[in-house]
C-alpha positions in Angstrom: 46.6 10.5 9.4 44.3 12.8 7.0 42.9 14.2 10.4 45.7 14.9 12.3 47.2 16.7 9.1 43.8 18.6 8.7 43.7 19.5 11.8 47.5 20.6 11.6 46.8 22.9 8.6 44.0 24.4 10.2 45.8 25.5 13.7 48.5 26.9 10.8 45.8 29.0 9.5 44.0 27.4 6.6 40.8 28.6 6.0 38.0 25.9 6.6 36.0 26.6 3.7 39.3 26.2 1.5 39.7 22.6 3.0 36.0 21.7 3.2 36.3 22.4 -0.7 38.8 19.7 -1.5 37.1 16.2 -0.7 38.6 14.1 2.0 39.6 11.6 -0.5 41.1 14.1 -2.9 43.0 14.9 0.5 44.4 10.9 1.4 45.5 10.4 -2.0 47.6 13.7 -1.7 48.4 12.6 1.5 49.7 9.2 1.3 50.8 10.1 -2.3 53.5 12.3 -0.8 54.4 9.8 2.0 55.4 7.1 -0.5 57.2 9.6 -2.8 59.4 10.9 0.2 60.2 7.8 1.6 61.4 6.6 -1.9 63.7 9.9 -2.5 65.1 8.9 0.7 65.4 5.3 -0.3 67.5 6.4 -3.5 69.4 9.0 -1.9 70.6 6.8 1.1 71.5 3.5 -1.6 72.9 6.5 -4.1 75.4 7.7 -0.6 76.0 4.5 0.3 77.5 3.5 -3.3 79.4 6.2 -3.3 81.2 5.5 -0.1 81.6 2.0 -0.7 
């Protein structure tokens, strides 16, 4: 996953030297730290809808 988002920032014009200067690891935790944070907002949002409509 880090690669294919590496590789995504730099088609999108990233400079290389900005992302060589954050370590890879640095760069997973951000990563996967973000994955787990949107898929719990979406979590809470869906359960908060679906209380509301039931």
């Amino acid at each position: 996953m880090t690669n294919l988002i590496d590789t995504y920032l730099l088609k999108s014009g990233m400079p290389k030297e900005e992302l060589c200067m954050i370590s890879r690891a640095k760069r997973a935790f951000y990563y996967y730290g973000m994955a787990i944070l949107s898929v719990t907002a979406i979590t809470l949002a869906a359960l908060g809808l679906f209380k509301i409509i039931a």
